[in-house]
C-alpha positions as CSV (number, residue, x, y, z in Angstrom):
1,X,26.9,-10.6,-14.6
2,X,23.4,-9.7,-15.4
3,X,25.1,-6.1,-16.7
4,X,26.2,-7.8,-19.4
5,X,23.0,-8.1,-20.9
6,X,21.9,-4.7,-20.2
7,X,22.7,-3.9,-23.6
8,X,19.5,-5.9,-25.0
9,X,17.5,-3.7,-22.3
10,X,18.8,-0.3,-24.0
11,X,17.9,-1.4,-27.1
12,X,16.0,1.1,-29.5
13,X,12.9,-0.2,-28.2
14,X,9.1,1.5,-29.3
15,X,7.7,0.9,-25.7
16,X,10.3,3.8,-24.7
17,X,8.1,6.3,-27.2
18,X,5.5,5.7,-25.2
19,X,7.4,5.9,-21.4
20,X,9.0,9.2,-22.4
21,X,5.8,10.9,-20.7
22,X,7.7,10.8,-17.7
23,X,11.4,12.4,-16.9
24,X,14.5,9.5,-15.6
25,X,14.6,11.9,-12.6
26,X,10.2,11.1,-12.4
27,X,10.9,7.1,-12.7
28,X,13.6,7.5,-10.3
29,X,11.4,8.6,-7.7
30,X,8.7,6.0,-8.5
31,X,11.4,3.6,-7.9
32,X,12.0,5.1,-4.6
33,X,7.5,5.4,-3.7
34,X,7.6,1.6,-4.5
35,X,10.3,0.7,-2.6
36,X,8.8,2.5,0.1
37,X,5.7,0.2,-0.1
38,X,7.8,-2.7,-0.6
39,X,9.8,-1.9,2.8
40,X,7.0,-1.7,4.7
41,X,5.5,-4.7,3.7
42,X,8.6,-6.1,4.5
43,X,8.7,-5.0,8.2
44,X,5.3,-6.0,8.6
45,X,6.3,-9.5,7.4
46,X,4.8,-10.1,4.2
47,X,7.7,-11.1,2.5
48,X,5.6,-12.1,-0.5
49,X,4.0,-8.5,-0.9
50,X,7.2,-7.3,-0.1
51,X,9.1,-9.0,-3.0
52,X,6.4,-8.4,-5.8
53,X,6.3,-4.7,-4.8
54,X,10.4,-4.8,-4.8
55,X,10.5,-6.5,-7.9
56,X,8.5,-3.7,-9.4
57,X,10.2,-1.3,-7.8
58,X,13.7,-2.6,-9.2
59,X,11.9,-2.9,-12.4
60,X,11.3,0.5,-12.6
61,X,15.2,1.0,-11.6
62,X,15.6,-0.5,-15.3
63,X,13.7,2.0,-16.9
64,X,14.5,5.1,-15.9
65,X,18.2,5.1,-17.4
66,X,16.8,3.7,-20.5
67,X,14.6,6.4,-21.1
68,X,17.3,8.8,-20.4
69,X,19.2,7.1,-23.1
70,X,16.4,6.9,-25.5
71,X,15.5,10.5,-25.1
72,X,18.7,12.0,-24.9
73,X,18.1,13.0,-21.6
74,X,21.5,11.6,-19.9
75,X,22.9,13.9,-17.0
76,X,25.6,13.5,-14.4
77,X,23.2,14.9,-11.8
78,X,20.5,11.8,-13.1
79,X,23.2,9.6,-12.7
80,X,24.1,10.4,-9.1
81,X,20.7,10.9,-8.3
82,X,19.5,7.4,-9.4
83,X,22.5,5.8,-7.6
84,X,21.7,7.3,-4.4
85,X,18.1,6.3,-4.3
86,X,19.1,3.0,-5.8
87,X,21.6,3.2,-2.3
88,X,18.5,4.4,0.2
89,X,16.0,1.8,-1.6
90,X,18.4,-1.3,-1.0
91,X,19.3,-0.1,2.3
92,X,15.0,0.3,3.1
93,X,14.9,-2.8,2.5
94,X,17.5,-4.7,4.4
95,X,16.7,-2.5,7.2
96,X,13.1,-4.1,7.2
97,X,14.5,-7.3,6.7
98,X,16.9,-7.0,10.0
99,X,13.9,-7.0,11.7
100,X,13.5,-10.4,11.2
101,X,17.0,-11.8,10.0
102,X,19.7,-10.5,11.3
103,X,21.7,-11.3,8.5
104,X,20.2,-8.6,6.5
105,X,22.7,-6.0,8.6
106,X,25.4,-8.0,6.9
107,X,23.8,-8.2,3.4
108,X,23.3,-4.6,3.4
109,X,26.8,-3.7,4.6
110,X,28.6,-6.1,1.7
111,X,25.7,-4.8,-0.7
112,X,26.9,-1.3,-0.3
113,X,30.8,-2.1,-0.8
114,X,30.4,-3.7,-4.2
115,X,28.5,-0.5,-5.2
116,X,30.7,1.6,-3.6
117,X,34.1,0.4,-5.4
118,X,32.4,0.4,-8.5
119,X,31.4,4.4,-8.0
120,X,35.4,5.0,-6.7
121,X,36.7,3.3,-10.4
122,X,34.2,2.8,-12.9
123,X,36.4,0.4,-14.8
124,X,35.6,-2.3,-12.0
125,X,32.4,-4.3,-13.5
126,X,32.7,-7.7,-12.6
127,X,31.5,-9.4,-9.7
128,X,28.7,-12.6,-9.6
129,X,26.7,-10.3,-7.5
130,X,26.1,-6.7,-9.2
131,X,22.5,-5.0,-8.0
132,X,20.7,-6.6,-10.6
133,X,22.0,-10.6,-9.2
134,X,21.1,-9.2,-5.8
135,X,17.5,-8.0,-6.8
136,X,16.6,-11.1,-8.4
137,X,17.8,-13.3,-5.7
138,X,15.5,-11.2,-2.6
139,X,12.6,-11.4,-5.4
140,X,12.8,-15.1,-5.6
141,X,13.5,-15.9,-2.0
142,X,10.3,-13.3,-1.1
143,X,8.2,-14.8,-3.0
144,X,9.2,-18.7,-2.5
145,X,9.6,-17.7,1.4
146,X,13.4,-18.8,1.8
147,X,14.0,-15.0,2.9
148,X,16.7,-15.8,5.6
149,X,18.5,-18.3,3.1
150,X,18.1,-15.9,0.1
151,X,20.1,-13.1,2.6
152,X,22.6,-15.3,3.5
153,X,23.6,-16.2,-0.4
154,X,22.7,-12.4,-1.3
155,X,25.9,-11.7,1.8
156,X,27.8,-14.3,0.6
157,X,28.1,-13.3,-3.2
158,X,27.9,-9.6,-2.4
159,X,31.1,-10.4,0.1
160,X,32.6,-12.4,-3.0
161,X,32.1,-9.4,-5.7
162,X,33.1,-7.0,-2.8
163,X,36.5,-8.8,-2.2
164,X,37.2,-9.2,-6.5
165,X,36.4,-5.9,-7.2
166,X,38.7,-4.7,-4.2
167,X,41.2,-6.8,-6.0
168,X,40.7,-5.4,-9.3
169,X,40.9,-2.1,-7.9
170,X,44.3,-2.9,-6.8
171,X,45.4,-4.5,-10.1
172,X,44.2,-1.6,-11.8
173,X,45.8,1.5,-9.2
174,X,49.3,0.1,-8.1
């Protein structure tokens, strides 16, 4: 859902002239250092550490394909790459989590099957819980301290948007 607007995020924006000191392959991996930071904080249960540091962390997730964009500097490799840390930062995460809600295991797990239908047939984009849904929704319940709650609705929607995009997938390949 939050995709949709995406668009406004690309836009030909100055701020990028000034980001471009750093390669999408370097913000990549400062996504991955913060999410590294944010995980631990999460296993050591401060959720509301954990969330601000995640929410930077997913922040930067936002820029690094922008400044691709912006710069011309688009690849199929940065595109893989970013995906598969996006993969191992979400997964960090609800691995932390599990440690104290179980639920996390199952967040994770229904997490990873939206993302991984959409990388089988990039024509499935719908869903009411893409990465972006999902990141917003463990930021808020981090820093409001409904964490468990938050993973239950993160499972639930992820499970939804999982089931819909399996659904398109079949509309799409019979």
């Amino acid at each position: 859902m939050i995709s949709k607007y995406r668009k406004y995020w690309n836009a030909d924006w100055k701020i990028f002239d000034y980001l471009g000191f750093m390669s999408p392959n370097m913000w990549t991996m400062t996504h991955l250092i913060i999410t590294i930071f944010s995980a631990i904080k999460y296993y050591q249960g401060d959720f509301f550490l954990g969330g601000i540091l995640f929410a930077i962390g997913s922040f930067t997730d936002l820029i690094d394909g922008s400044v691709a964009k912006h710069f011309n500097k688009t690849s199929k490799f940065g595109a893989i790459f970013d995906a598969t840390v996006d993969r191992i930062c979400e997964g960090m995460v609800f691995i932390a989590l599990a440690r104290y809600f179980y639920v996390s295991v199952f967040a994770m797990a229904c997490s990873f099957i939206v993302s991984y239908v959409r990388a089988k047939d990039d024509r499935i984009k719908i869903g009411v819980a893409e990465s972006g849904e999902r990141a917003i929704l463990l930021f808020l319940a981090s820093i409001f301290n409904f964490v468990e709650m938050g993973l239950y609705i993160i499972a639930i929607l992820a499970g939804i948007t999982a089931l819909m995009r399996l659904n398109k997938a079949k509309e799409l390949n019979s």
